[in-house]
C-alpha positions in Angstrom: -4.6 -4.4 15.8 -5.0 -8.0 14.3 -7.4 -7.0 11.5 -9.1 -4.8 9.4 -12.9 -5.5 8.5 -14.2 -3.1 6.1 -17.3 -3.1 4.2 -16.7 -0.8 0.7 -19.7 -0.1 -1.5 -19.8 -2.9 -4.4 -19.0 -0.1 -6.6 -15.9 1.1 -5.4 -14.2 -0.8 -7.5 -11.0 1.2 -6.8 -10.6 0.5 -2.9 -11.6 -3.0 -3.7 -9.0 -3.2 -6.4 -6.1 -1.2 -3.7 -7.2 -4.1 -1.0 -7.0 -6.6 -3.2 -3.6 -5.4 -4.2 -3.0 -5.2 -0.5 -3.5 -8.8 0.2 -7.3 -8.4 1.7 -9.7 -11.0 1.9 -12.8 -9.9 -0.4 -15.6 -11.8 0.9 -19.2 -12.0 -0.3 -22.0 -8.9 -1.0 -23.6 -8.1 1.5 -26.2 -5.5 2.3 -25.1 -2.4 4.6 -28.2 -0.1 5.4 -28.6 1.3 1.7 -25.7 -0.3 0.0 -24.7 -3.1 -1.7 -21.0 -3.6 0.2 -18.3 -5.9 0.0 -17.1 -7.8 3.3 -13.5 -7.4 3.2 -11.2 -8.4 5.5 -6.9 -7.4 5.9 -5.0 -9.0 8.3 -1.9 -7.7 10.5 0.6 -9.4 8.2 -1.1 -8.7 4.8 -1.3 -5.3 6.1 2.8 -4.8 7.0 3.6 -6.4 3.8 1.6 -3.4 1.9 3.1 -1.0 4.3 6.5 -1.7 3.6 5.9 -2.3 -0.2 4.4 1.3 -0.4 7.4 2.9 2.0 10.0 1.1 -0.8 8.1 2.9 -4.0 8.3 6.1 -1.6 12.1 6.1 -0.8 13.2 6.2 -4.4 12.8 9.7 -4.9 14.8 11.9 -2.9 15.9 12.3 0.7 14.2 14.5 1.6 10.8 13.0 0.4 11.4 9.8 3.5 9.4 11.0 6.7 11.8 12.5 9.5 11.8 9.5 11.3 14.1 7.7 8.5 16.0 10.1 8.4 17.4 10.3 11.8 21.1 10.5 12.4 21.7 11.3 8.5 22.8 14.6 7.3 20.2 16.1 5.1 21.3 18.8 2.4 18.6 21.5 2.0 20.9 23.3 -0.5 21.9 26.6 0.6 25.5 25.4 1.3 27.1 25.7 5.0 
């Protein structure tokens, strides 16, 4: 994947907001069938970095809350105590 070209209705201002925040490209109205959209545009990179910003928030709660794929080769206590 290089990019991701999206077109959001005008008045989703919350996705536009979250792609904003996620380093996309908000481009000009244009008109989509029956909407009023947004061309928007997220790139590889832009998209990584909000990857790994979001898996950082994640991994401050517990251990158990990081997929299994982190947690690999680490002993996980489930409680229960052997």
């Amino acid at each position: 994947m290089r990019r991701v070209v999206a077109e959001p209705d005008e008045r989703n201002v919350a996705m536009l907001r979250r792609m904003a925040q996620a380093g996309a490209d908000i481009g000009e109205r244009i008109r989509v069938h029956d909407k009023d959209a947004r061309y928007v545009v997220l790139d590889r990179a832009a998209f990584e970095r909000a990857e790994a910003r979001c898996w950082r928030r994640r991994w401050r709660g517990s251990e158990t809350d990081r997929p299994a794929h982190s947690r690999a080769g680490r002993a996980v206590s489930r409680g229960g105590g052997r």
